[in-house]
C-alpha positions in Angstrom: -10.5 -13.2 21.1 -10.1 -10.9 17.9 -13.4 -10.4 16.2 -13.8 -12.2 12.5 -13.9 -10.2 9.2 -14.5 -11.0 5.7 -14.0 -8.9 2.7 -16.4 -9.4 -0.2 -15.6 -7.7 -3.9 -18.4 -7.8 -6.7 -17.6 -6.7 -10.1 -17.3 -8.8 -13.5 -14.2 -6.7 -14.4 -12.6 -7.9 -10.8 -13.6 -11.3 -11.2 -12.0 -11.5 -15.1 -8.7 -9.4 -13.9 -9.5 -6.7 -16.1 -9.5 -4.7 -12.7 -6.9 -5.2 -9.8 -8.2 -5.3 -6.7 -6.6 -3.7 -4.9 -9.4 -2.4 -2.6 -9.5 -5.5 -0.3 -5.8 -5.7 0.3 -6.0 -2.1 1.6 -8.9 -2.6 3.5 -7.4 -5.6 5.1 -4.3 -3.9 6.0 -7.2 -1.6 8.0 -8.8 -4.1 9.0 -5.7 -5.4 10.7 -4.9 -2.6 12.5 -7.6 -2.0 14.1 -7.6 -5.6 15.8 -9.9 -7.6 13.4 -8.8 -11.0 12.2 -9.3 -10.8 8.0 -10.3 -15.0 7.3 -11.6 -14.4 3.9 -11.1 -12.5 1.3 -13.6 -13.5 -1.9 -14.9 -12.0 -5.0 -17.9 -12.6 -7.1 -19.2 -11.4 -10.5 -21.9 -9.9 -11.6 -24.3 -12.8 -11.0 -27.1 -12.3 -8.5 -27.5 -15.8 -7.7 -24.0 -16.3 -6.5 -23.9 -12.9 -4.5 -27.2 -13.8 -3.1 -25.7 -17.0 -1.2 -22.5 -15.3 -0.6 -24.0 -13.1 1.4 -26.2 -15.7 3.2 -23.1 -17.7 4.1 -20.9 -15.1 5.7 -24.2 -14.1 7.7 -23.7 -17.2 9.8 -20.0 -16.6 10.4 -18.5 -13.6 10.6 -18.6 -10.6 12.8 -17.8 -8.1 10.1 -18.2 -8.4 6.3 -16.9 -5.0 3.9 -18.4 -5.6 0.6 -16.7 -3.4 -2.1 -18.7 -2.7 -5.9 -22.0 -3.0 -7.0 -23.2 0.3 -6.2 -23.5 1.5 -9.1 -26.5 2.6 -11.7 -26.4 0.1 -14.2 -28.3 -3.3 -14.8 -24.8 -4.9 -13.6 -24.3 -3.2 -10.2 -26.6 -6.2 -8.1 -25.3 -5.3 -4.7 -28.8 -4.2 -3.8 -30.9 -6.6 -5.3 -28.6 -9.4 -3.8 -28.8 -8.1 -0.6 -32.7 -7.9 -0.7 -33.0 -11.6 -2.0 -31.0 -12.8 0.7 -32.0 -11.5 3.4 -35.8 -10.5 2.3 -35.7 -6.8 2.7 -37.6 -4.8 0.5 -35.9 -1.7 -1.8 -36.7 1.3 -0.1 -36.3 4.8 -1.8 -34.4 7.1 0.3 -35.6 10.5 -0.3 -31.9 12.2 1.5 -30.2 9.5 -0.9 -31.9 11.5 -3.9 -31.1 14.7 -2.5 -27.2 13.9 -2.0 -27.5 12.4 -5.3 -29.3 15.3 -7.5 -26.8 17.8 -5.8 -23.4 16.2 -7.2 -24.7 16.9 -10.5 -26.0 20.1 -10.3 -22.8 21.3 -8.3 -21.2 20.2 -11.7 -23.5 21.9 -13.8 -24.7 18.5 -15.3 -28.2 16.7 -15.6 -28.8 13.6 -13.6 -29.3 10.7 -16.0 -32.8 8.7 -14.6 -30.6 5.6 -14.2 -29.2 7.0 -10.8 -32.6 6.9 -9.2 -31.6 3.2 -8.3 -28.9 4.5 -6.0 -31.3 5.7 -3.5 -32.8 2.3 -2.7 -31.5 0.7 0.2 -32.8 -2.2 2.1 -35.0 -2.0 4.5 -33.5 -1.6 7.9 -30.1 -0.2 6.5 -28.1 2.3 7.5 -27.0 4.8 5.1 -23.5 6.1 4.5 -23.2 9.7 3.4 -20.9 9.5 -0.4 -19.5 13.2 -0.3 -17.0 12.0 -3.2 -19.4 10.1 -6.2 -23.5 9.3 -6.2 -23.2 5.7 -4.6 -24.2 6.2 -0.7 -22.9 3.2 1.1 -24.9 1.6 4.0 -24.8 -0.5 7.1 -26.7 -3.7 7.4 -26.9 -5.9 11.0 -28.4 -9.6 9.5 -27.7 -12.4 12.0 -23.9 -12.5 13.7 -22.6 -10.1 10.6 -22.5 -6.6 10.7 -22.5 -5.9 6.8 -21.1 -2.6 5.6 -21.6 -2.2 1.9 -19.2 0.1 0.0 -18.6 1.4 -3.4 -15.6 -0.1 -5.8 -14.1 3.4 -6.7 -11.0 3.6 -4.3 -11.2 7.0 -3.9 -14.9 6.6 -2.5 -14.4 3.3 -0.7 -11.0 4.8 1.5 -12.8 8.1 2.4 -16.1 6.2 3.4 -14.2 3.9 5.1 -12.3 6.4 7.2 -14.9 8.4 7.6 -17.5 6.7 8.7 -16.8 2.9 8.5 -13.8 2.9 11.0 -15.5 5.0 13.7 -17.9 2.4 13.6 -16.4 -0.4 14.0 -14.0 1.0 16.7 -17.6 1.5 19.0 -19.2 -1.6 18.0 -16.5 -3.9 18.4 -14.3 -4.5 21.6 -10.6 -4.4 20.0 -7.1 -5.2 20.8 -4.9 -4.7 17.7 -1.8 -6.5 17.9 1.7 -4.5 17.2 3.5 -4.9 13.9 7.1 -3.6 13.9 8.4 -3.8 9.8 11.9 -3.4 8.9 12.5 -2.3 5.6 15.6 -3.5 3.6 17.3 -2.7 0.2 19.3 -5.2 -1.9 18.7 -8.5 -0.2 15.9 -10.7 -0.7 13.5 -12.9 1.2 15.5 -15.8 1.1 18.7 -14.4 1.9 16.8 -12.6 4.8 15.3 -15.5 6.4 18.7 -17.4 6.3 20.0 -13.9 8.5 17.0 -14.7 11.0 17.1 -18.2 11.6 19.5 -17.3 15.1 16.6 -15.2 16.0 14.7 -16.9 18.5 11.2 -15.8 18.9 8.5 -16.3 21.6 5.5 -18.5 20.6 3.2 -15.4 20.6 5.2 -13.5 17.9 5.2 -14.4 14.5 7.3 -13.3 11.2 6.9 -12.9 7.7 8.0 -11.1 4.8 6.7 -9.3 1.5 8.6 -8.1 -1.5 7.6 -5.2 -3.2 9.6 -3.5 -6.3 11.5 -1.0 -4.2 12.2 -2.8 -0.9 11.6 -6.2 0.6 9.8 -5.8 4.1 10.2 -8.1 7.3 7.4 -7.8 9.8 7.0 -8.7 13.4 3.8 -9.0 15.0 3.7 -8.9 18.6 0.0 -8.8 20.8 -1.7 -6.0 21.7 -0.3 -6.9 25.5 3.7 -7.4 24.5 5.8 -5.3 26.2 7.1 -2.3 24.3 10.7 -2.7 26.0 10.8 -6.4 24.7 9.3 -5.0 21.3 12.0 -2.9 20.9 14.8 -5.7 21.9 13.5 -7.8 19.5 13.3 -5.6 16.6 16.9 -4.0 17.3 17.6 -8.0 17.5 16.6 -8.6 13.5 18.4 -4.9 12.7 21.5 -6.0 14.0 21.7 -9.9 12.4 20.1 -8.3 8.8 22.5 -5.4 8.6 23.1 -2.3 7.0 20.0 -3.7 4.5 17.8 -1.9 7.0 17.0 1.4 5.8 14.0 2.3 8.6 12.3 0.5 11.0 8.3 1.1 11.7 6.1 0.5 14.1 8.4 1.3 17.6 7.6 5.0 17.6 10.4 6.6 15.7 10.1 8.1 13.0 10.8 6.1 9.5 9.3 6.2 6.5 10.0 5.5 2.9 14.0 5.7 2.0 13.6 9.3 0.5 12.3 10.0 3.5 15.2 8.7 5.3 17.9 10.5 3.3 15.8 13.8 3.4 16.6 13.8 6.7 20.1 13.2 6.7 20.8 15.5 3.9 18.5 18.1 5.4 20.5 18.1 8.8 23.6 18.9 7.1 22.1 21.0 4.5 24.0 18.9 1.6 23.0 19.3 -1.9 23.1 16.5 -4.7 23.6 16.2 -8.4 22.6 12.7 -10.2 24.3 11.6 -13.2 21.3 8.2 -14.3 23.3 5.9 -16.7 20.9 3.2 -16.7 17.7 4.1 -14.3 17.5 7.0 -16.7 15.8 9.8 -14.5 13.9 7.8 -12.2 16.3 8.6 -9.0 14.9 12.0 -10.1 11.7 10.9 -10.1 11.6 9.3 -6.8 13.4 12.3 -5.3 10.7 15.0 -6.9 10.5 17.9 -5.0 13.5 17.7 -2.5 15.2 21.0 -1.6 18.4 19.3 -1.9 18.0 17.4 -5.3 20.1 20.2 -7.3 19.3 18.2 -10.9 19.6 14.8 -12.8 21.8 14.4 -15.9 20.9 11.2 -18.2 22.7 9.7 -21.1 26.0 12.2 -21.4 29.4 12.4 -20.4 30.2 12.0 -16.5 33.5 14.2 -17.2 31.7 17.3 -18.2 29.9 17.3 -14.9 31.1 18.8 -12.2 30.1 19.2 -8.7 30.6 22.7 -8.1 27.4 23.7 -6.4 26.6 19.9 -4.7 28.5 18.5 -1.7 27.1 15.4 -3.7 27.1 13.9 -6.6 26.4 10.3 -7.6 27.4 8.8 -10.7 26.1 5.2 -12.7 28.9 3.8 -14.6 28.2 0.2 -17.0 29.9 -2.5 -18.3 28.1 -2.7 -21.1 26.6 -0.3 -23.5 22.9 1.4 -22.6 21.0 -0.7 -25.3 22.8 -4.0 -24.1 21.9 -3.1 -20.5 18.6 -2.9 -20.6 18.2 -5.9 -22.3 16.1 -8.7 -20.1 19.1 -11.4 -21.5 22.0 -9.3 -20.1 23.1 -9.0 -16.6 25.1 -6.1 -16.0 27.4 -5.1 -13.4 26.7 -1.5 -12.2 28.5 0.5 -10.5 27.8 4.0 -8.4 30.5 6.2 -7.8 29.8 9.0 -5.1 31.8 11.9 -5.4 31.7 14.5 -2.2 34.6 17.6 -2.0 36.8 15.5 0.2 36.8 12.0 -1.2 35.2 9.0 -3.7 33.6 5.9 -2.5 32.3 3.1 -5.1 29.9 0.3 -4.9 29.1 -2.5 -6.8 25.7 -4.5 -7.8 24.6 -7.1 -10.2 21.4 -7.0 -11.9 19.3 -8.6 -13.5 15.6 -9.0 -15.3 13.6 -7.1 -17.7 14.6 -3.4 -18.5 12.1 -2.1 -15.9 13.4 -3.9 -13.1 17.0 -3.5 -13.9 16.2 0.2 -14.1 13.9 1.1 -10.9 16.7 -1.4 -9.2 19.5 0.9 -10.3 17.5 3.7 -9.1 17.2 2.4 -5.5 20.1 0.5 -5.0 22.3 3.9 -5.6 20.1 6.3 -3.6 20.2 3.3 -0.4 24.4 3.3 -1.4 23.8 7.2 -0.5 21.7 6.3 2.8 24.7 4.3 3.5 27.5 6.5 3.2 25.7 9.2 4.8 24.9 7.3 8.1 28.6 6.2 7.8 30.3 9.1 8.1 
């Protein structure tokens, strides 16, 4: 049986949505991986009675509990205090804390305020987590069935202090199975129409499907248990490829490599050492954007005259054209019909989409749709 994990954020700004927390999704995709089942995910302001009983709850029923925030130096960070009311641990001061904490600012050439004395109290009994990155140490804390490990909010801090010390841990403490998640990525179909591709799929009781929808693909994932075997995986996966269709740009998690869809036409373009020339209509530089840094991205043309292009020094080069006029494109009451043209030396193929939505959407959607119409015809031919 997979061991239980909660996720606890403090923070007034998190609570209010002044801050996106985004910490607990990432740590639960962690969490996930290495075999833990995530049951709650919760956050509390800056109120030390709440946090206080919080605490004292998820003491009683959880294996694991990553608490994010509250580290801080100021009268609102209450991480500490909470977790000596509920549990009745005196404030220690941690003289190695004080070190770690006096050398950040003096590597920076800066005095410590007095305020971040309060960062070297821990709880009696805790463990401390090193902070190489800011002056909040984390720390381990074993009360009852939970094994608490408190972290600070900054993201930067939180993922390197998870990685480096919080994942080792749990890894020895914790006897772990993770199950396998294959994820096939798709371009210009959505959930809906996705699920309605599945439904022939027939899948054992012991595997389960879902999707999420982000802004430039829509995923469908497949978890499988830790024990399921890889040949079946593999089956299974090639199974939803085949009734979803050339939507699939890559395919994680069945040990080949994938990655993002500029990743997937770097490769292609790279083994034939093609070059490619954008001309942006409507997403306006953001095909650009996405495709910063390539070898093979020549250069990106917005907002002139297709016909004084030319492809002279690209094997490539991809063209927006619209049926309406820029201004009435990107207008959120407009749907436009957009249409890429890709030119190589030998011949011209054209594709069509529909879009609609607010100018953003309609633009990043442009931007994708004609770099996956450029997956296509390269794995085509």
């Amino acid at each position: 049986m997979r061991p239980d994990l909660e996720i606890l954020s403090q923070g007034e700004e998190v609570i209010t949505g002044q801050t996106l927390d985004r910490n607990s999704a990432w740590l639960a995709g962690q969490s996930v991986d290495l075999g833990f089942r995530v049951r709650r995910q919760q956050t509390v302001g800056d109120d030390l009675a709440d946090l206080t009983q919080i605490l004292r709850d998820i003491a009683t029923r959880s294996d694991v509990c990553i608490v994010t925030g509250g580290l801080g130096p100021t009268l609102d960070d209450l991480t500490r205090e909470a977790v000596s009311q509920a549990f009745g641990l005196p404030l220690l001061h941690d003289p190695d804390a004080m070190r770690q904490i006096q050398a950040f600012y003096a590597i920076r050439n800066r005095t410590m305020p007095d305020i971040n004395r309060k960062q070297a109290l821990l709880p009696e009994g805790a463990t401390r987590l090193d902070n190489h990155w800011g002056t909040a140490p984390g720390f381990y804390l074993q009360e009852q069935r939970c094994l608490f490990c408190f972290l600070p909010g900054v993201p930067s801090e939180m993922k390197n202090l998870f990685q480096q010390s919080v994942r080792p841990r749990l890894a020895e403490t914790f006897t772990l199975n993770p199950g396998q998640l294959v994820t096939l990525r798709t371009i210009g179909i959505g959930e809906s129409d996705l699920e309605t591709r599945l439904a022939e799929l027939v899948l054992p009781d012991n595997v389960s499907l879902g999707f999420r929808a982000g802004l430039d693909h829509v995923e469908t994932k497949l978890w499988f248990p830790a024990d399921y075997h890889a040949a079946e995986r593999q089956h299974l996966a090639h199974q939803a490829r085949d009734l979803i269709g050339d939507f699939v740009f890559t395919i994680d998690g069945l040990g080949q490599p994938s990655g993002s869809l500029i990743d997937v036409l770097d490769l292609e373009l790279t083994a034939r050492a093609w070059r490619c020339i954008f001309h942006e209509t409507l997403s306006f530089g953001q095909m650009a954007s996405k495709c910063a840094g390539r070898p093979w991205l020549l250069g990106s043309y917005c907002g002139i005259d297709p016909a004084t292009l030319t492809a002279t020094d690209a094997q490539i080069m991809i063209r927006q054209q619209l049926d309406l006029p820029l201004h009435q494109s990107l207008a959120a009451d407009h749907a436009v019909n957009l249409t890429v043209e890709l030119q190589t030396p030998t011949d011209t193929t054209q594709y069509h989409h529909r879009l609609t939505g607010s100018s953003t959407y309609k633009q990043n959607q442009a931007a994708m749709l004609s770099l996956n119409d450029l997956r296509q015809w390269l794995q085509q031919h």
